[in-house]
C-alpha positions in Angstrom: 83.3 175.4 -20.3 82.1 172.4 -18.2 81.2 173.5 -14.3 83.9 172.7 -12.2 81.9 173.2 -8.8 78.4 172.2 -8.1 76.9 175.4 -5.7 74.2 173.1 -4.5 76.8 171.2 -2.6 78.5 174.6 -0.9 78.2 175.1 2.8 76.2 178.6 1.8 73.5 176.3 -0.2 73.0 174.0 2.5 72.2 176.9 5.0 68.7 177.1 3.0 68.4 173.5 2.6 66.2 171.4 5.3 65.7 168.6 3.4 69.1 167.1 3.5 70.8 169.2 5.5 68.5 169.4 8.7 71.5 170.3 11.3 73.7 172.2 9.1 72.6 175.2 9.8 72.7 174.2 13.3 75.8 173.1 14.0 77.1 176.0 11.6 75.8 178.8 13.9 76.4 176.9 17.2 80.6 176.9 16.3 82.1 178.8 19.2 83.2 182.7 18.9 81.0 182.8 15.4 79.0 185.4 16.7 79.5 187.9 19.7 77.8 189.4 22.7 77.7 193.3 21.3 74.8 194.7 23.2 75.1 192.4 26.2 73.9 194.3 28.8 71.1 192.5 29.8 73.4 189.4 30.8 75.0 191.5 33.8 71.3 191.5 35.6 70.0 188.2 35.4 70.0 184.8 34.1 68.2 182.9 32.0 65.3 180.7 32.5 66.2 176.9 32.6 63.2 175.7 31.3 60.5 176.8 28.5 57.5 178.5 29.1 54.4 176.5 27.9 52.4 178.0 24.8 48.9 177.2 24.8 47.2 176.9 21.5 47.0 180.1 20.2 50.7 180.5 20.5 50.3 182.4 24.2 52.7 181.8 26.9 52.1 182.9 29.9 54.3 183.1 33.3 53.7 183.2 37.0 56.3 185.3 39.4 56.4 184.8 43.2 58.6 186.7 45.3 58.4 187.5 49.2 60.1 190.5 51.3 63.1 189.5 53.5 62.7 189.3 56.7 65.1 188.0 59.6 64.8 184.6 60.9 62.7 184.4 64.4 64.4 182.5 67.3 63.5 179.1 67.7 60.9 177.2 69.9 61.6 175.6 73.3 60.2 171.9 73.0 59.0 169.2 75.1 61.1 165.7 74.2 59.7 164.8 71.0 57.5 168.4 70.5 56.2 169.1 66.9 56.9 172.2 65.2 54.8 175.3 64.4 53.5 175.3 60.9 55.3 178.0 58.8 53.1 180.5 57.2 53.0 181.6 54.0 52.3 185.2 54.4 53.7 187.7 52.5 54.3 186.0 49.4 53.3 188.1 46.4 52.6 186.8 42.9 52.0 188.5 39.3 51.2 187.3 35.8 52.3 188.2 32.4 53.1 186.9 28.6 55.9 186.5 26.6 55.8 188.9 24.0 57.4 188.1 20.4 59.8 190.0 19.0 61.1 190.1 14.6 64.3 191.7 13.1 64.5 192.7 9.9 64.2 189.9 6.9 66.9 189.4 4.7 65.9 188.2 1.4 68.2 187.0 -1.3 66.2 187.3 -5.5 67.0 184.6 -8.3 69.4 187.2 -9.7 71.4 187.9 -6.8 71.4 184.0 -6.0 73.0 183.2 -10.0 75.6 185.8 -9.6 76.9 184.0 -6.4 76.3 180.7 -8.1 78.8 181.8 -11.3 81.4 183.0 -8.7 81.2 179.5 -6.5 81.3 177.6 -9.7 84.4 179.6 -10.9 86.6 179.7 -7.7 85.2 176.6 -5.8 85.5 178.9 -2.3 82.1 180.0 -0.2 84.3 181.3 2.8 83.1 185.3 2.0 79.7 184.6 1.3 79.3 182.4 4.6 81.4 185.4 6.1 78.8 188.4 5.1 75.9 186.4 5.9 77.0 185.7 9.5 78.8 189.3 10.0 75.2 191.3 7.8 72.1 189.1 8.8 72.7 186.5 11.6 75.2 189.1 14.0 72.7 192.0 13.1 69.6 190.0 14.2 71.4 189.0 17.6 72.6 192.6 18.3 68.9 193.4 17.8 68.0 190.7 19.6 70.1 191.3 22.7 69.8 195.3 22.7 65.8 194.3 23.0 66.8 192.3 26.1 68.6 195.3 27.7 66.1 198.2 26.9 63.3 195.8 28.4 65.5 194.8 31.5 65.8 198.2 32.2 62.4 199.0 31.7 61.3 196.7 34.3 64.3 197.4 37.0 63.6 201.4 37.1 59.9 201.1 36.5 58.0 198.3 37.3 56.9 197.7 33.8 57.6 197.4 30.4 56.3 199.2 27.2 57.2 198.5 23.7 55.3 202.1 22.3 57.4 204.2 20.4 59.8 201.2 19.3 60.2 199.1 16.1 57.9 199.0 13.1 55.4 196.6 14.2 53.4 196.5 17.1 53.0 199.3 19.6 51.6 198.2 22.8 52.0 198.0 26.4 53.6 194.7 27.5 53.4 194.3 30.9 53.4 195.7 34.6 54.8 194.1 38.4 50.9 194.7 39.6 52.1 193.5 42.9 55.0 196.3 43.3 54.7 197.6 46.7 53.9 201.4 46.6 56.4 201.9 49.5 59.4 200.7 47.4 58.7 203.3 44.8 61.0 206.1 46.6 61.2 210.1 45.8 64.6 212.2 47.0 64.5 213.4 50.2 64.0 217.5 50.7 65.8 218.1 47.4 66.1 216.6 44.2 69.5 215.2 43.3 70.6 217.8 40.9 70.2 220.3 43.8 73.6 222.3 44.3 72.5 221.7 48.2 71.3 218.5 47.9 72.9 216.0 50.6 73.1 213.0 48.5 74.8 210.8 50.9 72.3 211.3 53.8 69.6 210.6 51.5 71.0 206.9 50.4 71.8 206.2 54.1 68.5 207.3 55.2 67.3 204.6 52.3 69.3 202.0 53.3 69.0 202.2 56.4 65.2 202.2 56.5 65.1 199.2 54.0 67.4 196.9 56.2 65.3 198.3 59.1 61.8 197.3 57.5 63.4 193.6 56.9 64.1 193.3 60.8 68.1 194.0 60.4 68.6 192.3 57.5 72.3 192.2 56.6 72.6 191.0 53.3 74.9 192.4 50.8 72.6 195.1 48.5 74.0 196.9 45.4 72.8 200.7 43.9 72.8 200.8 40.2 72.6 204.2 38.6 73.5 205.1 34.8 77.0 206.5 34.6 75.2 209.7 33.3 73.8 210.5 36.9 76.9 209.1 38.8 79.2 211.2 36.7 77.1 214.4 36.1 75.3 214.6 39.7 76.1 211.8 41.9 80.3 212.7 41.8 79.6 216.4 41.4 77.6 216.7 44.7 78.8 219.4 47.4 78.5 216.2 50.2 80.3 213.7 47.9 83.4 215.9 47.7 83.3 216.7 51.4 83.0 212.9 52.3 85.6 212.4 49.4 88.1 215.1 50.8 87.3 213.3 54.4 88.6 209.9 53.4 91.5 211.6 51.4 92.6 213.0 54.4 92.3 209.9 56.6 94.3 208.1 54.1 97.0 210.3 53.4 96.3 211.6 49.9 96.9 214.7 48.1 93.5 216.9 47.4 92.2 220.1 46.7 88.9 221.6 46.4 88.9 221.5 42.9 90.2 218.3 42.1 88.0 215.8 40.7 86.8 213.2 42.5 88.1 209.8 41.2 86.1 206.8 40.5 88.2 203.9 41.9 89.1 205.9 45.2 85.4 206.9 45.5 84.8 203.2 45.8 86.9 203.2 48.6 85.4 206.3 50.3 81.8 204.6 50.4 82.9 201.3 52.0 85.1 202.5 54.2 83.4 205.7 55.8 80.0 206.1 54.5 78.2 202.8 54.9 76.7 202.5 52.0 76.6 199.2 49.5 78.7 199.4 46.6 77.7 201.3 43.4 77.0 199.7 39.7 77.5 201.9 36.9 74.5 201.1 34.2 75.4 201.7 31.0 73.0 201.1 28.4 71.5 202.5 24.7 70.0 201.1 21.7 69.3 202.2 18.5 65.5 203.2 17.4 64.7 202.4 14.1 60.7 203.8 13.4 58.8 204.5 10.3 59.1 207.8 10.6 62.7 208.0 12.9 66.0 206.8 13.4 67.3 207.7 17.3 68.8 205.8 19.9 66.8 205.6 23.3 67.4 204.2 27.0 65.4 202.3 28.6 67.1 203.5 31.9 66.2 206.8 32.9 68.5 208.7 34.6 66.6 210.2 37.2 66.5 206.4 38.3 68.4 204.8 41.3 67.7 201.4 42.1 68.5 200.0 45.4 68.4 195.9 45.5 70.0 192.7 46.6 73.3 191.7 45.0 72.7 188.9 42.5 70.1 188.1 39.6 67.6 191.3 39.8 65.5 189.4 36.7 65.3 186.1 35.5 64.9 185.8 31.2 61.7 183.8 30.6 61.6 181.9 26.8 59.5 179.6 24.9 60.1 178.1 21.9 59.3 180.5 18.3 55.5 179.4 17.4 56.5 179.5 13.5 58.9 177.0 14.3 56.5 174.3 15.7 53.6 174.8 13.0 55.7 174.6 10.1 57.4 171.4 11.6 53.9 170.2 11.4 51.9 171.9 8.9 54.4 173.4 6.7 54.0 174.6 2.9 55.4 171.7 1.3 57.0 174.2 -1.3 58.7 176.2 1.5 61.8 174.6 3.2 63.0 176.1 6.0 65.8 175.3 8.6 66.2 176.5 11.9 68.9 177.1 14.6 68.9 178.6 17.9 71.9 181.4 19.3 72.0 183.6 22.2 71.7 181.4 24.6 68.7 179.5 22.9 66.9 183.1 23.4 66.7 183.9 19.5 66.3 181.6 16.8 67.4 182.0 13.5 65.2 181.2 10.5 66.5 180.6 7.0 63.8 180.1 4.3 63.7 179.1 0.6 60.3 179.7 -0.8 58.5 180.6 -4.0 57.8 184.0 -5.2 56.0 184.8 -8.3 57.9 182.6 -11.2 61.2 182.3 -9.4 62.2 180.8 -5.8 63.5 183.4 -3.2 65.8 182.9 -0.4 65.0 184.9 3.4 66.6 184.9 6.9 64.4 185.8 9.9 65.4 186.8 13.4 63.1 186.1 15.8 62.9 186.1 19.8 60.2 185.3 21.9 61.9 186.1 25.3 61.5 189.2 28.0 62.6 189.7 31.3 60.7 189.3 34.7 61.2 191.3 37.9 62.5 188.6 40.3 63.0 189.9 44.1 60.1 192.4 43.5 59.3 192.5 46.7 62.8 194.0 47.8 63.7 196.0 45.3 63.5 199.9 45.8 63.1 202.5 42.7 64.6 205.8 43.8 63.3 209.1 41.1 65.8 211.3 42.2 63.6 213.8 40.1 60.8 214.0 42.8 61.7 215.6 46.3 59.7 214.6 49.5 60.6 211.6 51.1 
C-alpha cells in the first residue's frame, strides 16, 4: 500500500527538528491559552525581572540587591537667592549577593519503537492533532507546573524566612541556596506575651502594637502595608481568637447585624471590621503547596510555614531574577553535530523548553527537557517584618 502521508512533514516531527524548522517549536508553544498558569502563586508577590542576569564563564550568574528602610521626608532648607543644596546621603542603604540557581523537570524520552507506531498511525489517518495534544497536556504543561510550583515554594521561602533552601526537595541536588545576609534582626518579630494559638492570646493588640511600632520606627510613615498569613492560621487561629470575636461582635453591633456568641465569624465582614475599627492594614490569605517527589518519598510540602505572619508594604514583595539556560548557549555554539535540538521559552521567558533528537546505541531517540534557571529575590528587605507567632516575648 503506497504511504499516503509523509510523518517527517507533521507538525509533531518538526517539534524535534532544528534544522529546518528552527521557530516551529517556538511559535508552537508561544500560541496564546496553550498552556496555563496552574501553580501560579508566585505571580501574586512579585514581578519579573526585565532584563537577564549575566553568566560568567562557568555558567554562574550572580545578582546584587539594594534596598533601604523608609523613612519620612525632612522639611526643606531656607536658602539665600541662588543657595545650593545639601548633598543627600546615602546612608542606610543595604545590599546582598546571591546566584541563580538551576532548576530540571523530569525528561521525557520517546524510543525508535514508540516513534514507528506513531509514524504508522500519522501515515494512515494523515491527522497529528492528539499527539501534538498529549505532548503539550503530559510533558510541556507538566514541566511548567513544576516550573511554577518551584517559583512559589522558593517565594515563600524567602518572604517568611529570609532565605531559601532546596534540601529535602527534588532528586538532584540538595543544598542551601541562599540567605538576605543583610536582614535586620529587629524585623525578625516573636508574639507578644502569648503565642497565637493561646486561648488568651490578644491577637489584635499584638498586630497594632506591630504596626504601630513599624510606622513609628519610619518617622510616621503612612504608606499602605498588607499582612499575609496562610489561610491555615487565619482560619484555625487568627478568626478563632477570643479578641477577634469580641472586636467582630463590636462592629456587628455598630452596624446593625444579627450575632451570637457562637456564630462564626465571616470572612468578607471581617474585612470590614479591621478597616473600619481596628486600624489594622488589610489581610492577604496565602495559599500555597507543592508536590514532593524524592527518591525515597512522595509528599506535598509548603514553603510557608504557618506559624509565619509577614507584615510589608503593598506591592511587589520580590522581584523574579533569570538568565538565559547555559545548555542553550553552548550547544548553539559547540553542539554534537549528531544532536539536533530546538528550543522555546514559556512562562514568562522563565522556563525554557528543550526538545532533543539524538543517538542512542544503534537507534536515534527523541527527549523533552524542562529547565529554569530563575529564583526570587527579597526586594524591600529592609521593611519587611517576619512575625513567628510560635515564639512569645516581644
Amino acid at each position: 500500500m503506497a504511504q499516503q502521508f509523509d510523518f517527517n512533514n507533521s507538525r509533531y516531527a518538526k517539534l524535534f527538528s532544528s534544522k529546518d524548522n528552527i521557530n516551529f517549536l517556538r511559535t508552537f508553544l508561544n500560541q496564546k491559552d496553550l498552556l496555563y498558569t496552574n501553580y501560579g502563586w508566585y505571580l501574586t508577590q512579585g514581578r519579573r525581572a526585565s532584563m537577564p542576569t549575566p553568566t560568567d564563564y562557568d555558567g554562574v550568574a550572580s545578582y546584587s540587591v539594594k534596598s533601604r528602610k523608609l523613612e519620612a521626608a525632612p522639611l526643606m532648607h531656607l536658602r539665600a537667592p541662588l543657595g545650593d543644596a545639601p548633598e543627600m546621603d546615602n546612608e542606610g542603604i543595604e545590599m546582598y549577593t546571591g546566584t541563580i540557581p538551576d532548576f530540571i523537570g523530569y525528561k521525557w524520552s520517546e524510543n525508535a519503537r514508540q516513534r514507528e507506531y506513531k509514524e504508522q498511525l500519522f501515515q494512515q489517518f494523515g491527522n497529528d492533532a492528539d499527539l501534538m495534544a498529549a505532548w503539550v497536556r503530559d510533558v510541556v504543561q507538566v514541566g511548567k507546573n513544576s516550573a511554577e510550583a518551584t517559583l512559589s515554594n522558593l517565594t515563600a521561602q524567602i518572604i517568611t524566612t529570609a532565605k531559601m533552601s532546596w534540601v529535602g526537595k527534588g532528586e538532584g541536588l540538595q543544598q542551601f541556596l541562599q540567605s538576605v545576609t543583610p536582614f535586620p534582626a529587629e524585623n525578625k518579630k516573636k508574639a507578644g506575651a502569648k503565642v497565637w494559638t493561646d486561648a488568651d492570646c490578644n491577637i489584635i493588640t499584638q498586630m497594632r502594637k506591630i504596626e504601630d511600632n513599624y510606622r513609628d520606627e519610619r518617622g510616621g510613615y503612612e504608606g499602605a502595608l498588607v499582612w499575609k498569613m496562610t489561610r491555615k492560621m487565619y482560619r484555625d487561629v487568627f478568626l478563632e481568637n477570643k479578641e477577634v470575636k469580641e472586636w467582630y461582635k463590636k462592629w456587628c453591633i455598630a452596624h446593625f447585624k444579627a450575632y451570637t456568641d457562637s456564630m462564626q465569624v465571616l470572612d468578607v465582614d471581617f474585612q470590614n471590621t479591621l478597616a473600619d475599627m481596628t486600624g489594622l492594614s488589610p489581610i492577604e490569605i496565602v495559599t500555597e503547596r507543592e508536590r514532593n517527589k524524592t527518591v525515597t518519598t512522595d509528599t506535598f510540602v509548603s514553603g510557608w510555614d504557618d506559624k509565619y505572619v509577614v507584615l510589608c508594604p503593598v506591592g511587589d514583595v520580590v522581584e523574579f531574577k533569570w538568565t538565559p539556560i547555559y545548555d542553550q548557549t553552548l550547544q548553539q555554539k559547540y553542539g554534537a553535530k549528531n544532536i539536533e535540538v530546538s528550543w522555546a521559552s514559556i512562562a514568562d521567558g522563565l522556563v525554557t523548553v528543550g526538545n532533543y533528537a539524538m543517538d542512542n546505541g544503534q537507534f536515534r531517540e527523541w527527549q523533552t527537557k524542562v529547565m529554569m534557571s530563575a529564583c526570587p529575590v527579597l526586594l524591600d528587605f529592609m521593611n519587611h517584618v517576619i512575625v513567628d507567632t510560635s515564639v512569645a516575648g516581644d
